[in-house]
C-alpha positions as CSV (number, residue, x, y, z in Angstrom):
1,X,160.9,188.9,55.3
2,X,165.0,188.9,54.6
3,X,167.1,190.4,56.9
4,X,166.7,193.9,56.8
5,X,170.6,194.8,55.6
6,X,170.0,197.8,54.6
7,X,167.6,199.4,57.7
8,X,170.1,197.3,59.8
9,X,173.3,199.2,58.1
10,X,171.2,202.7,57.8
11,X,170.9,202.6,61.5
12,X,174.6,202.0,62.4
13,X,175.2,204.9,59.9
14,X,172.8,207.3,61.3
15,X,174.2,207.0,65.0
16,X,178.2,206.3,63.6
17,X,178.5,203.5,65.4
18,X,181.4,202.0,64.1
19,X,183.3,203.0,60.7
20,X,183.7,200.3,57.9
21,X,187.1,199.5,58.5
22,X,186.5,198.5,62.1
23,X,186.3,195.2,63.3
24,X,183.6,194.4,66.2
25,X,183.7,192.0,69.2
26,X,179.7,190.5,68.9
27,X,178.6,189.4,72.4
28,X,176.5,186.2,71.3
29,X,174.8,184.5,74.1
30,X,173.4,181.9,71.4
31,X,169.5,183.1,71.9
32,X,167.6,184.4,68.9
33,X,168.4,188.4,69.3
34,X,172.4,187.6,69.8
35,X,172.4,184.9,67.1
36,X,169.9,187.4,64.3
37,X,173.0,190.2,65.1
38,X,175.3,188.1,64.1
39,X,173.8,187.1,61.3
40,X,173.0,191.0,60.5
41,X,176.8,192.2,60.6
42,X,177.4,188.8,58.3
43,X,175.1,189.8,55.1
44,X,176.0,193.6,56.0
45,X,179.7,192.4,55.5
46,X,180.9,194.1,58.8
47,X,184.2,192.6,60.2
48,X,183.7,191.4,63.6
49,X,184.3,188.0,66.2
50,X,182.0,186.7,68.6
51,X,182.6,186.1,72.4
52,X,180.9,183.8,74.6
53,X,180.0,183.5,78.4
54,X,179.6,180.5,80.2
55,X,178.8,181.5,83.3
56,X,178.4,177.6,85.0
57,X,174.7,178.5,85.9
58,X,172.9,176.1,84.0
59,X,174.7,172.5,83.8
60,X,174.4,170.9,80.7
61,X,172.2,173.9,78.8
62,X,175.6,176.1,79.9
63,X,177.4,173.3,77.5
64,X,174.8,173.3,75.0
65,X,175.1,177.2,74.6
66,X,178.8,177.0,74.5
67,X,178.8,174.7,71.6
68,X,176.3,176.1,69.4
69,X,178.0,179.2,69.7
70,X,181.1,178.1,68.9
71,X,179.5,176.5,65.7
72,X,178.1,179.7,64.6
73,X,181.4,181.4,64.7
74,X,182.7,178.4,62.4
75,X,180.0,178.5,59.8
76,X,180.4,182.4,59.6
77,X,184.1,182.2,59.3
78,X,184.9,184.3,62.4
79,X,186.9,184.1,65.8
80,X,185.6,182.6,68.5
81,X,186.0,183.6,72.3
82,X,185.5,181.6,74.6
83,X,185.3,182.1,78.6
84,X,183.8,180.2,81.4
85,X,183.1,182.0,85.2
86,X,182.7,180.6,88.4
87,X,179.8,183.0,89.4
88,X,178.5,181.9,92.3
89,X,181.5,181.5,94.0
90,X,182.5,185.5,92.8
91,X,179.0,186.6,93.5
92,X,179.7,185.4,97.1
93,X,183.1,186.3,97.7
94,X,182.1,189.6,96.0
95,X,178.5,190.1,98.0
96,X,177.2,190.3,94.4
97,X,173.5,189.2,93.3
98,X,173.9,186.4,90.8
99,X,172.4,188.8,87.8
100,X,175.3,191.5,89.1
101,X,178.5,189.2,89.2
102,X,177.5,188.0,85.7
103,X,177.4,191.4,84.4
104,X,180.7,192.5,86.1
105,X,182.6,188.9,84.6
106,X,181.1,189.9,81.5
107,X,182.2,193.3,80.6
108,X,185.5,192.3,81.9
109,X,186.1,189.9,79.7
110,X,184.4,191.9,76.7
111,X,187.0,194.9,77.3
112,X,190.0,192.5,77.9
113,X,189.1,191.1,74.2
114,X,189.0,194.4,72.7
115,X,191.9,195.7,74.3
116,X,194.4,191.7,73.2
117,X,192.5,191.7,69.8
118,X,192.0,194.9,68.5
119,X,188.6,195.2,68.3
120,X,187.1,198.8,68.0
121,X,183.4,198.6,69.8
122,X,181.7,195.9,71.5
123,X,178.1,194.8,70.7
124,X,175.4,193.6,72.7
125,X,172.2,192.8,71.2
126,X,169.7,194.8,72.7
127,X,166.2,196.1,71.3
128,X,163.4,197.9,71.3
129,X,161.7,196.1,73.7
130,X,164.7,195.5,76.1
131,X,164.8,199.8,76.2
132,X,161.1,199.3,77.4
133,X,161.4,196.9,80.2
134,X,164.7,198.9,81.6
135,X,162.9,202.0,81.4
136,X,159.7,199.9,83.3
137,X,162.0,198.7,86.0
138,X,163.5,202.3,86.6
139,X,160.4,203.8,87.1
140,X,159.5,200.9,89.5
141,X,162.7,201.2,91.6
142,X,162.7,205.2,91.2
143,X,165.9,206.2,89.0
144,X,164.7,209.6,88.2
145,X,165.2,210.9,84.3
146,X,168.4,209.5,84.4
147,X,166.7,206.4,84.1
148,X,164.2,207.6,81.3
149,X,166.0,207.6,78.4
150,X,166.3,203.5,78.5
151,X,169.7,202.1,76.6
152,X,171.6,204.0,74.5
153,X,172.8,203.2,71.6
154,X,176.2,203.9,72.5
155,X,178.0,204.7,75.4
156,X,181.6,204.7,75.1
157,X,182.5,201.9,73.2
158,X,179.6,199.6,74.0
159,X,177.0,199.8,71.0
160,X,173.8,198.6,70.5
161,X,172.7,198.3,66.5
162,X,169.4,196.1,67.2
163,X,167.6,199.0,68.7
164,X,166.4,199.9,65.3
165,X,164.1,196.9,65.9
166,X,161.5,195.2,67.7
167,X,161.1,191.7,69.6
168,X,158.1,190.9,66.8
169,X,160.6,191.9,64.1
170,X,163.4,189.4,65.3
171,X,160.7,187.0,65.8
172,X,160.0,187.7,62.0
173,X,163.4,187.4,60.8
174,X,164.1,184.1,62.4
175,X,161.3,182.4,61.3
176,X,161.9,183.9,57.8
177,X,164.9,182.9,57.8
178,X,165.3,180.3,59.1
179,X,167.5,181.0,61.7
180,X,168.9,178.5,64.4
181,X,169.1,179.2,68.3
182,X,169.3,178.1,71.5
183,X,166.4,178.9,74.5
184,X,167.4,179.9,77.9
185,X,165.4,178.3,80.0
186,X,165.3,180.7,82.8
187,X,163.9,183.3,80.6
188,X,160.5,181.6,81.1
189,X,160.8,181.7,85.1
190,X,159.5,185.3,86.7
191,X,161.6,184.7,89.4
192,X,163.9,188.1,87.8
193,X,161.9,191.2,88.1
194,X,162.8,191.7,84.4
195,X,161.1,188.4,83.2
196,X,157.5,189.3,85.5
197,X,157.4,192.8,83.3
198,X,158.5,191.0,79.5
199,X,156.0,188.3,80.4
200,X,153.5,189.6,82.4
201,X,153.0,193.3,82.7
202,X,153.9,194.2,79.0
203,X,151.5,191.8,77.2
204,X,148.9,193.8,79.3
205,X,149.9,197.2,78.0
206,X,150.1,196.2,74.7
207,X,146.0,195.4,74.8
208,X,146.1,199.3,75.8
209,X,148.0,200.4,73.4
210,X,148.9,197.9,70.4
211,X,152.2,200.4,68.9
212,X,153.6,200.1,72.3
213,X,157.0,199.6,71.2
214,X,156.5,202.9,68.8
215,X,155.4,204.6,71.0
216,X,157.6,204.2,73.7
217,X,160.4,204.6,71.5
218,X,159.5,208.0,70.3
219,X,159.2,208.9,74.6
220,X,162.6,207.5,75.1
221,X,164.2,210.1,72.1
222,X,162.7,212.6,74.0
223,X,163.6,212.0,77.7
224,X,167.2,211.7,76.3
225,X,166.4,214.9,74.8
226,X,165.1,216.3,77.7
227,X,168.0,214.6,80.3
228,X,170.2,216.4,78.2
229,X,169.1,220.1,78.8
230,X,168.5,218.7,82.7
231,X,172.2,218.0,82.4
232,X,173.1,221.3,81.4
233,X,171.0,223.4,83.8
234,X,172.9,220.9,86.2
235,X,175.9,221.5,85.5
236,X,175.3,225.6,85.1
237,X,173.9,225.3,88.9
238,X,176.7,222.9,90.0
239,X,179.7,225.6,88.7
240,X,177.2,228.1,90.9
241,X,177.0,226.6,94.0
242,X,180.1,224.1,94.7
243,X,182.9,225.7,96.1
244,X,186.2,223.0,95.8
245,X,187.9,222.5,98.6
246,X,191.1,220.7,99.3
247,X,189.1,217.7,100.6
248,X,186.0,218.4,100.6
249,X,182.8,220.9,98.6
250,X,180.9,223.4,99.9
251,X,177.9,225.0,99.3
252,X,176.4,227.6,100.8
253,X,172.8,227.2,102.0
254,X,171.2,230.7,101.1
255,X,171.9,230.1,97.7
256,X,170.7,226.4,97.8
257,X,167.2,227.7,98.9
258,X,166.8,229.7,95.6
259,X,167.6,227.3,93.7
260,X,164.2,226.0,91.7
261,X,162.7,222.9,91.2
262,X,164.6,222.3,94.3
263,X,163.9,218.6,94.9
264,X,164.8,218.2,91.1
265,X,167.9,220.2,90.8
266,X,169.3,219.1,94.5
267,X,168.9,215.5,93.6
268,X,170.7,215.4,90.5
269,X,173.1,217.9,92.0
270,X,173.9,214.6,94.7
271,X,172.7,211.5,92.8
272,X,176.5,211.1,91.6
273,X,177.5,211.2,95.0
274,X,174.8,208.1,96.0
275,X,172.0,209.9,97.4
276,X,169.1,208.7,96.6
277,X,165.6,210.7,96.4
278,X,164.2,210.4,99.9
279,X,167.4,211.5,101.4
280,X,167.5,214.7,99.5
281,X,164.3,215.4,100.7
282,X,165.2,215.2,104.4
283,X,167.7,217.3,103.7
284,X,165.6,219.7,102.1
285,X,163.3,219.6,105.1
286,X,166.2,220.4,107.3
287,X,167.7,223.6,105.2
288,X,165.9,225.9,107.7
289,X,167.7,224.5,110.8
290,X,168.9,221.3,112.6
291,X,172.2,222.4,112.4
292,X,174.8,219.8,112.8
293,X,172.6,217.0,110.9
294,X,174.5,214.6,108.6
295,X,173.2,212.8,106.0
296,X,175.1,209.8,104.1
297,X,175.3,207.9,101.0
298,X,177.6,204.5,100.7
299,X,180.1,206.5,99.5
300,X,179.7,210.7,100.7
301,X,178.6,212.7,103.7
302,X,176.5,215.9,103.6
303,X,176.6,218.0,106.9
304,X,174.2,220.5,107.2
305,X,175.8,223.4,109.5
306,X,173.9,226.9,110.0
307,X,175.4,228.6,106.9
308,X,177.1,225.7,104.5
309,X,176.6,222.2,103.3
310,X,179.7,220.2,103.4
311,X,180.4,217.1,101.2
312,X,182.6,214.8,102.1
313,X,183.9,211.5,101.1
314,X,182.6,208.9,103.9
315,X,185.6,207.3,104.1
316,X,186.4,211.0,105.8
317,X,183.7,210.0,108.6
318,X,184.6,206.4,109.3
319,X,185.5,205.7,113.1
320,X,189.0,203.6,112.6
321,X,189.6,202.2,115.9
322,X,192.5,204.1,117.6
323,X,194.5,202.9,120.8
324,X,195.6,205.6,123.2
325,X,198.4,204.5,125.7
326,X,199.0,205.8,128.9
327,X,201.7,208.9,127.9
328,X,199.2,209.9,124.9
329,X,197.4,213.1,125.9
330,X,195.8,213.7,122.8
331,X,193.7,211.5,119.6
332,X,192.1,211.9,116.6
333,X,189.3,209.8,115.1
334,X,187.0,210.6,112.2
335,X,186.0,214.0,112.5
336,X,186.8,214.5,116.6
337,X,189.5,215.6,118.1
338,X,190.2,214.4,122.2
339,X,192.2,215.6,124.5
340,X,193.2,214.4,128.3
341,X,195.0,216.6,130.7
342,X,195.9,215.8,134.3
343,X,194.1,219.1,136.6
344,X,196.9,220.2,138.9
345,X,193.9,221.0,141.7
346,X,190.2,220.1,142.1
347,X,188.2,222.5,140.8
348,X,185.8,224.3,142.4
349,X,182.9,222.9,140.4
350,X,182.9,219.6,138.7
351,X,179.5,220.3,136.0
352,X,180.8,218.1,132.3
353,X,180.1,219.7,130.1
354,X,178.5,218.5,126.5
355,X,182.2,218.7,125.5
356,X,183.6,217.9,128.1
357,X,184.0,215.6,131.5
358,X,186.2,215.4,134.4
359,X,186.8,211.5,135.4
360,X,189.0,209.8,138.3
361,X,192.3,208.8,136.5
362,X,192.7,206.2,138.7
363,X,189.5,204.4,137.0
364,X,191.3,204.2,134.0
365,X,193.0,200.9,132.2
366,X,195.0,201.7,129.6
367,X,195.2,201.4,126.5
368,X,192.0,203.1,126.5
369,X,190.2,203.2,123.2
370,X,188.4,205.1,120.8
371,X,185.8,203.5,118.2
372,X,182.4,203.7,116.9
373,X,179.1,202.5,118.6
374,X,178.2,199.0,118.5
375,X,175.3,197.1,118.5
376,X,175.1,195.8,122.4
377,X,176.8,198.7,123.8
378,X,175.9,199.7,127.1
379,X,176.9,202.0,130.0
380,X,175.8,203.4,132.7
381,X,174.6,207.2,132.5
382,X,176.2,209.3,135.0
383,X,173.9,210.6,137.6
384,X,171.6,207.4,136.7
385,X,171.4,204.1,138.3
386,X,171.3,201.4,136.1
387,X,172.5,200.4,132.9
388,X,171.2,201.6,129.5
389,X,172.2,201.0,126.0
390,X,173.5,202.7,124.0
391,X,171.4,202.6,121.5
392,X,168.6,203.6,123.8
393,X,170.4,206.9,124.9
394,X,171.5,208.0,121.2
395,X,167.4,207.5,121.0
396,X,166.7,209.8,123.9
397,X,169.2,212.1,122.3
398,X,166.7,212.2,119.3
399,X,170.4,211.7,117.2
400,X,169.4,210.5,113.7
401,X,170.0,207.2,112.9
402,X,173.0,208.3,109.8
403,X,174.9,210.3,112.9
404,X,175.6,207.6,115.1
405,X,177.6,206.0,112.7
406,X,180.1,209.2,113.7
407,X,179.9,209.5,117.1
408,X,183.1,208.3,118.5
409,X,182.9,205.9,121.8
410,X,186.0,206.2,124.7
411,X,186.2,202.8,125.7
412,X,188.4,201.4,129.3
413,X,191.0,199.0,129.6
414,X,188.6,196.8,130.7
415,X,185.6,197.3,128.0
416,X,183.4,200.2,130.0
417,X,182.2,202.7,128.3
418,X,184.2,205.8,129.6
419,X,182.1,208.2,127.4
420,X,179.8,208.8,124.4
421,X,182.1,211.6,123.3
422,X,180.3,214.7,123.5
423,X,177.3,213.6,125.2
424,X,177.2,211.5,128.3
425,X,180.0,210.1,130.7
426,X,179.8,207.2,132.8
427,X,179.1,206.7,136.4
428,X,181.3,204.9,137.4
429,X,184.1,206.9,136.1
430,X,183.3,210.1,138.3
431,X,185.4,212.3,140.5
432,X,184.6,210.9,144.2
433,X,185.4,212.5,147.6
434,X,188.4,210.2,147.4
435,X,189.3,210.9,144.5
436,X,193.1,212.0,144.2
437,X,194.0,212.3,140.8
438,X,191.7,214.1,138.1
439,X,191.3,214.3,134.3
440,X,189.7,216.4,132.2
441,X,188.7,215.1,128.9
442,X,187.6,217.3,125.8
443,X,186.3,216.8,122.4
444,X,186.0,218.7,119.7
445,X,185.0,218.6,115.9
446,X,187.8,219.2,113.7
């Protein structure tokens, strides 16, 4: 068949991807679906450049691609950009997979281009069967809707004009048409979770069900049909329940309760926040008590307290390691508040209390410290002989894993543990007969 101009330029119409007048940065990789759209916006007689990656992954094929690129742009008659990446050292410097430091390069360079030459969208050649296999690998690492719809076909000024078609109908086109390209050889290796479902699992389905790419097209409108009145009903029970505060949201957990499909609503309520799934479902497990639990994401904290939910940034909760000098009575760190006061007598009873202790001053080296747990920690209970780590104790304390991360540690001059702050003191840093000089030290939660 000839290239499909006209379904090609009835489908940019249809979705308004671009007006006439507006000139398009291509992102041309140099395999066949890049090179067939750029060949597509050349009869359609779009104006637009191409840009290229070389992302220093592939020795001399890297080279190869770069060149027969850069000859397509010349026998089309259109700028050519050009950018090579060191990605395995950014990947590492960066604590990026390989797949995710190429993406991140790439975009950045895409949007730099639009912004120096004045290009109006940016096009990445993407099709029917690419919305498939993202819409595969969501399900398989558990997205929710959000990850139902598969690609757009635009999102902000990233556009995708080849979902109109197939991989059997490129496949046509370039054989009809005699159309030149270059093959990446690591698109053959299953090593990428992508590559095991293109080559593997969807050759399978296919026998099952030989429209597959129909088929799954029309389910993909309708999830992005359907996320978008999810979206809505979100947003109505977001503008119900969150209550702004200066640094933080509330929400108050009678009304949570009521609010229906719970595990639905709650999670898209909290998925742009970082929670995933299973979270939300602890914490709907603990909405009838546990008060006190915290539950984080890489980025927020929810506390669960007897009435309200808090939401917090984590950076809120981080333990930043504070120094407290010898003339300091009082410190702050993450959410706690300690204080240390000289007793002018001994009291008559000397019980610590959960929030607070009464230690011999004379035990202490200063600067004293406050910080977080750390793997290794150990102390020695009070009233127990022996040592026992820390992360024993928090154990024995049945303290969820996410809310050690906040409990603040008072630390000696010397490195003993003075006190897990609001739990246990230390032995050896007891009021004695001898003792002349006492302290009482308090915590509390801000």
């Amino acid at each position: 068949m000839l290239l499909p101009v006209q379904q090609f330029k009835d489908f940019v119409n249809s979705y308004t991807l671009f007006m006439p007048q507006d000139k398009i940065l291509l992102a041309v990789s140099g395999g066949k679906d890049s090179v067939t759209m750029a060949h597509l916006f050349a009869s359609a007689g779009f104006k637009f450049g191409i840009a290229h990656c070389n992302f220093n992954l592939r020795g001399e094929e890297s080279i190869r691609d770069q060149n027969f690129v850069k000859n397509l742009a010349d026998q089309l008659g259109v700028s050519f950009h050009l950018q090579a990446f060191e990605t395995e050292a950014y990947a590492k410097e960066y604590k990026l997979s390989i797949q995710m430091a190429a993406r991140d390069l790439r975009y950045e360079f895409f949007y730099s281009l639009k912004e120096s030459f004045g290009y109006q969208k940016i096009a990445i050649a993407q099709h029917q069967n690419d919305a498939m296999e993202t819409v595969l690998l969501n399900l398989i690492r558990g997205t929710g809707i959000a990850g139902l719809h598969g690609i757009k076909v635009q999102h902000h000024d990233i556009i995708r004009p080849l979902l109109c078609f197939n991989s059997a109908d490129i496949e046509e086109m370039v054989e009809e048409n005699n159309i030149s390209f270059v093959e990446d050889s690591s698109n053959a290796s299953t090593k990428y979770a992508r590559n095991k479902i293109r080559l593997n699992v969807i050759p399978e389905m296919k026998q099952l069900n030989p429209s597959l790419e129909d088929t799954f097209q029309k389910n993909l409108d309708y999830f992005s049909e359907l996320e978008e009145l999810l979206i809505e009903t979100v947003k109505n029970h977001q503008a119900h329940l969150f209550k702004f505060k200066d640094q933080h949201i509330e929400i108050a957990i009678n009304d949570l309760k009521k609010v229906h499909p719970q595990k639905l609503i709650l999670f898209e309520l909290f998925r742009p926040f970082g929670f995933n799934i299973t979270t939300i479902q602890n914490l709907i497990n603990c909405l009838n008590g546990e008060s006190g639990r915290k539950f984080f994401s890489d980025t927020h904290c929810i506390t669960v307290d007897r009435e309200t939910l808090t939401l917090k940034t984590k950076a809120q909760f981080i333990l930043r390691e504070q120094f407290i000098k010898a003339d300091q009575h009082e410190a702050v760190i993450g959410n706690y508040h300690l204080s240390i006061d000289e007793l002018a007598s001994k009291p008559l009873s000397l019980i610590a209390e959960a929030h607070s202790i009464y230690v011999d001053a004379e035990e202490l080296i200063y600067p004293l410290k406050l910080r977080a747990w750390r793997e290794g920690d150990s102390f020695k209970p009070f009233g127990m002989h022996g040592e026992k780590k820390v992360s024993d104790f928090l154990i024995s304390q049945k303290i969820p894993l996410d809310d050690k991360k906040s409990i603040p540690i008072l630390v000696n001059g010397d490195g003993k543990i003075i006190w897990i702050c609001g739990y246990r003191s230390d032995d050896r840093f007891k009021v004695k007969s001898n003792t002349k000089k006492i302290f009482i030290l308090e915590v509390h939660k801000n």
